[in-house]
Backbone as CSV, one residue per row, in Angstrom:
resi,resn,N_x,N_y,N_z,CA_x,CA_y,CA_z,C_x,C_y,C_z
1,UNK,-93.480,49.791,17.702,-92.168,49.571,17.112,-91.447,48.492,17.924
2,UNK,-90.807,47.234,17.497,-90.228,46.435,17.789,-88.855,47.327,18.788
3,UNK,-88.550,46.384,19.777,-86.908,46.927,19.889,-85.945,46.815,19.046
4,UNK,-85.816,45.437,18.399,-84.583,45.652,17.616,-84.542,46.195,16.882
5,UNK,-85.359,47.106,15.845,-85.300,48.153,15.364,-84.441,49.636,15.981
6,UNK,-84.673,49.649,16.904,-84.130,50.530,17.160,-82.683,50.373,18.230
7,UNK,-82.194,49.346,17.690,-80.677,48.298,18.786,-79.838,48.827,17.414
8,UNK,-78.536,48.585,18.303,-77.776,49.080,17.160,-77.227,48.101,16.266
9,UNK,-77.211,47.887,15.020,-75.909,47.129,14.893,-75.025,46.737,14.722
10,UNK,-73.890,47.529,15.224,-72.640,47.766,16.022,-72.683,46.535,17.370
11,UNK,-73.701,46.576,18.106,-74.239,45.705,19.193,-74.479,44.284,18.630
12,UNK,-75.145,44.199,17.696,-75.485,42.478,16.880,-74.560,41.758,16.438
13,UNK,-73.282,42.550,15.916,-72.884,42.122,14.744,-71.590,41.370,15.450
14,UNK,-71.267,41.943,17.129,-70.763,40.784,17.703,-70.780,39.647,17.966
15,UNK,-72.277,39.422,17.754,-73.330,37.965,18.517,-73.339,37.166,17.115
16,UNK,-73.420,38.022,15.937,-73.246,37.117,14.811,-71.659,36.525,14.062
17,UNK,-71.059,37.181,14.825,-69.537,36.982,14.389,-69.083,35.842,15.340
18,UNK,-69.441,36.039,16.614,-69.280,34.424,17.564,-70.095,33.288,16.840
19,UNK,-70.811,33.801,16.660,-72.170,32.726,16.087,-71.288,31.963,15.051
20,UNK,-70.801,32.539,14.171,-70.187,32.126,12.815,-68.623,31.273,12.892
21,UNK,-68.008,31.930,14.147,-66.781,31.671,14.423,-66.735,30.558,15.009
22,UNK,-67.664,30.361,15.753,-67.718,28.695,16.223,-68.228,27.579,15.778
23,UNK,-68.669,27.802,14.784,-68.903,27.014,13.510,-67.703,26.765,12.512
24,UNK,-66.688,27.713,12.895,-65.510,27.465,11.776,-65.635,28.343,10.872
25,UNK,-66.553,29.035,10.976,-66.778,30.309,9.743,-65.680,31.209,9.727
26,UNK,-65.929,32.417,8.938,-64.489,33.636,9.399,-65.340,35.154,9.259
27,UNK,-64.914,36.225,9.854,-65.221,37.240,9.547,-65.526,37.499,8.136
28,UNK,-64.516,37.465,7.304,-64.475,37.468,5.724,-65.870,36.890,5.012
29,UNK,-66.086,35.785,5.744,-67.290,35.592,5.203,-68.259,35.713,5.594
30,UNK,-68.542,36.008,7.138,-69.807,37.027,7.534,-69.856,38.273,6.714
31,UNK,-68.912,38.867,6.678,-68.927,40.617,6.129,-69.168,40.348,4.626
32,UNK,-68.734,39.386,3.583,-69.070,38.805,2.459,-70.606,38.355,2.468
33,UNK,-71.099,38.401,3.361,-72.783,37.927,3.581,-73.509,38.991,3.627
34,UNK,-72.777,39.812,4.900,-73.846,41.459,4.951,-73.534,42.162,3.805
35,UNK,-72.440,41.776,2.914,-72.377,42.998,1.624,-73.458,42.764,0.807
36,UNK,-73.329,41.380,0.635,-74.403,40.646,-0.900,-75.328,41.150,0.037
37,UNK,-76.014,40.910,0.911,-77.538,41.265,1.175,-77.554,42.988,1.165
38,UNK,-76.793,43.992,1.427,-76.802,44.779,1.792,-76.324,45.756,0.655
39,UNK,-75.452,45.644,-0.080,-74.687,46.011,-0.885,-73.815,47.033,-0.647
40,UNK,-73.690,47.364,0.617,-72.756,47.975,1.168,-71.099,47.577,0.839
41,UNK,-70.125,48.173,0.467,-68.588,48.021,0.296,-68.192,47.596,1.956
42,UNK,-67.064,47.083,1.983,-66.231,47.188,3.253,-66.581,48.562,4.057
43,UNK,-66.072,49.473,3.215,-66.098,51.082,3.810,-67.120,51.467,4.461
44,UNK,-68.314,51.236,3.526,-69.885,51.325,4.100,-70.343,50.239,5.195
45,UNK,-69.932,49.222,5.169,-69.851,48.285,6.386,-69.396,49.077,7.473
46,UNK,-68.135,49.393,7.470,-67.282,49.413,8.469,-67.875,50.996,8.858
47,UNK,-68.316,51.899,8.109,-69.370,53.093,8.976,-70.387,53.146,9.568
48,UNK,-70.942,51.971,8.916,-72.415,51.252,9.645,-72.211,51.237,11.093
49,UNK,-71.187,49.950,11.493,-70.428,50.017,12.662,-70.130,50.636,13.325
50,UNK,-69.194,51.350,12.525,-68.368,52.669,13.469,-69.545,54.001,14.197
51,UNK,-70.758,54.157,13.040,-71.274,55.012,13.693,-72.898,54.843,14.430
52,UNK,-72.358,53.445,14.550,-73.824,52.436,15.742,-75.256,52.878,15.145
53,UNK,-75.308,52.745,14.125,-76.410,52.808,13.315,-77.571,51.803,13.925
54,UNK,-78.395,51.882,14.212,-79.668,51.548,14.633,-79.917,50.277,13.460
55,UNK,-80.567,49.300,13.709,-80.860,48.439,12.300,-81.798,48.942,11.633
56,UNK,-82.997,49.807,12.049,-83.554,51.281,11.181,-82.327,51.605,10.309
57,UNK,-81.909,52.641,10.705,-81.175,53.252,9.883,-80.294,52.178,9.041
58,UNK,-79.741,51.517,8.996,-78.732,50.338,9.203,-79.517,49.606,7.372
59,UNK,-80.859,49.387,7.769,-81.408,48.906,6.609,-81.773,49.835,5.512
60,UNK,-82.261,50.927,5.827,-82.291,52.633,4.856,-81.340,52.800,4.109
61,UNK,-80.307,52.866,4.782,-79.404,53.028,3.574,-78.661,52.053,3.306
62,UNK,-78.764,50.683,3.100,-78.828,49.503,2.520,-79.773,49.342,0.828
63,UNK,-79.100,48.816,0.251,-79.670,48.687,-1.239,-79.683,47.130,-1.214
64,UNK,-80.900,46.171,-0.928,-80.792,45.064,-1.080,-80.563,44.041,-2.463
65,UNK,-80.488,43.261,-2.231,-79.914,42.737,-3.159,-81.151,41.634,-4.013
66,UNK,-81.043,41.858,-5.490,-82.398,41.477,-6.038,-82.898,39.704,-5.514
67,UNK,-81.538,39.060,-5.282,-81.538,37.725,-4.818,-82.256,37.550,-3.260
68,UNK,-83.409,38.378,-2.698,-83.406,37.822,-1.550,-84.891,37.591,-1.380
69,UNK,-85.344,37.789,-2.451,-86.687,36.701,-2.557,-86.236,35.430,-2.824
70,UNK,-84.833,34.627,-3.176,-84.524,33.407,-2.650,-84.394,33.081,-1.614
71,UNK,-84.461,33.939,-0.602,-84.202,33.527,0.917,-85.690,33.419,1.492
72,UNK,-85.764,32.131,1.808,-87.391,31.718,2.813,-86.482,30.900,3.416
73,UNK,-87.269,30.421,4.842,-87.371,29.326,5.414,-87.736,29.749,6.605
74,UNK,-87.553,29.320,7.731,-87.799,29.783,9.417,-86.940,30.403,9.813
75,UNK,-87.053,31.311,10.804,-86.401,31.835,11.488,-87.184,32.324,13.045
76,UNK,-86.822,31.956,13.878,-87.042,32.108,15.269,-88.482,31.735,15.251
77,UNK,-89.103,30.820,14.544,-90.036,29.932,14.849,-91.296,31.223,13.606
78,UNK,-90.985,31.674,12.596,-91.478,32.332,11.883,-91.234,32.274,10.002
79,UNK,-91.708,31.854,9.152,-91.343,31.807,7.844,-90.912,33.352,7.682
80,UNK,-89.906,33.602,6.940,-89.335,34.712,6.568,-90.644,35.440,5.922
81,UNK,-90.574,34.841,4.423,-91.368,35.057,3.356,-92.472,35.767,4.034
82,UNK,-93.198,35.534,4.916,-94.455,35.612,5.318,-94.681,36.607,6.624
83,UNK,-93.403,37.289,6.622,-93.364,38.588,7.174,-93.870,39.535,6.858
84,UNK,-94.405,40.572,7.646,-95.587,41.790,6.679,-94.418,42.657,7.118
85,UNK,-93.731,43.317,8.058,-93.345,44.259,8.093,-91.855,44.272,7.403
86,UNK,-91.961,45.398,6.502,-90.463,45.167,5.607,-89.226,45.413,6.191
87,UNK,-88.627,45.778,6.945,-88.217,45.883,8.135,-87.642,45.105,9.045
88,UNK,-88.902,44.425,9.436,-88.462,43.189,10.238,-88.203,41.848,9.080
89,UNK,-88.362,41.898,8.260,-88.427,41.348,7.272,-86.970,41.309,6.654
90,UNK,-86.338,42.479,6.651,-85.158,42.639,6.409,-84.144,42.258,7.594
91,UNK,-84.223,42.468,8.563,-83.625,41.546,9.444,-83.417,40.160,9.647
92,UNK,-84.471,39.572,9.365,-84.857,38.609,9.318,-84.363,37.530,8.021
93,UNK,-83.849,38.339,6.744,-83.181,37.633,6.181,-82.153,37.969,6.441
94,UNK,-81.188,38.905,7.496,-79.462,38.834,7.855,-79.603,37.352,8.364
95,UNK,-80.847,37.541,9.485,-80.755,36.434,10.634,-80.705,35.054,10.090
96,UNK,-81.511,35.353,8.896,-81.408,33.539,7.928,-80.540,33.329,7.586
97,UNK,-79.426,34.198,6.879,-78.242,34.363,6.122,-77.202,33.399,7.193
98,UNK,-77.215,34.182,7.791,-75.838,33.989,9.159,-76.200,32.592,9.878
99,UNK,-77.629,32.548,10.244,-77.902,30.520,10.271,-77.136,29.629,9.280
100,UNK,-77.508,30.098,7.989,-77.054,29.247,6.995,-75.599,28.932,7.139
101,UNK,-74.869,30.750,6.820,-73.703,30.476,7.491,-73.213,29.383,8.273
102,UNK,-73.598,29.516,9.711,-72.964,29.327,10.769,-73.133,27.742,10.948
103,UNK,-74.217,26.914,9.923,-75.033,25.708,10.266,-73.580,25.457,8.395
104,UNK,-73.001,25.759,8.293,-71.986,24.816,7.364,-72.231,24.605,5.999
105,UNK,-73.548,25.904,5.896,-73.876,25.972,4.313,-73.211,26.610,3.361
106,UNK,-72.143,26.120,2.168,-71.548,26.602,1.464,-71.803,28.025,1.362
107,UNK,-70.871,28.717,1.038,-71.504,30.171,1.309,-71.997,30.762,-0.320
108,UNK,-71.503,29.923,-2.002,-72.144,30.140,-2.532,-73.718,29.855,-2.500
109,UNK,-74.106,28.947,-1.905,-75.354,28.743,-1.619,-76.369,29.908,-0.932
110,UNK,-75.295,30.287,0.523,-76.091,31.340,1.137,-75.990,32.911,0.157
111,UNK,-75.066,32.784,-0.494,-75.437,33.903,-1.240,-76.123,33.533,-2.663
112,UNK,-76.791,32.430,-2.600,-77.896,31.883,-3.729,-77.282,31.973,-4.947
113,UNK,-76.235,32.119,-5.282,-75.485,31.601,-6.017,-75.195,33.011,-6.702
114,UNK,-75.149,33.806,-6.289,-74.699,34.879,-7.378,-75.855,35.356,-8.157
């Protein structure tokens, strides 16, 4: 089992909110990123958080979103797409998401347009 599987993220979601913020991004539209992928409400966001959900758990009760077989490209020197474990796989498209983000990509884009 990987570690970050079992990291919380409550713990990540700081590193991706700097990430975004210094790019000029805003919270609003990070948390507008983890919903579409996640389909979690604010509410369900904000329990995720509150109760340091593991990114295991974190992705379980997540309902992804049918748009994320549009998401390929690299990530940490790895094609998304071409991930076997679903899992890491699912991480792995937050982690693409929030690049896109943070690198000045319209955010209808990162959310593939609806």
């Amino acid at each position: 089992m990987h570690r970050i599987f079992t990291t919380s993220f409550a713990s990540v979601y700081p590193l991706y909110l700097a990430k975004v913020e210094r790019k000029g991004r805003t919270k609003a539209e990070l948390d507008e990123t983890i919903r579409w992928l996640t389909g979690f409400d604010d509410r369900a966001l904000a329990a995720q958080i509150d109760s340091g959900s593991t990114f295991e758990q974190f992705f379980a009760a997540a309902d992804l979103n049918p748009g994320v077989a549009g998401i390929t490209g690299v990530v940490c020197g790895v094609r998304v797409e071409e991930i076997e474990d679903p899992l890491m796989r699912r991480i792995r498209y937050l982690d693409k998401l929030v690049d896109e983000l943070a690198r000045g990509k319209a955010l209808e884009k990162v959310l593939r347009a609806r």
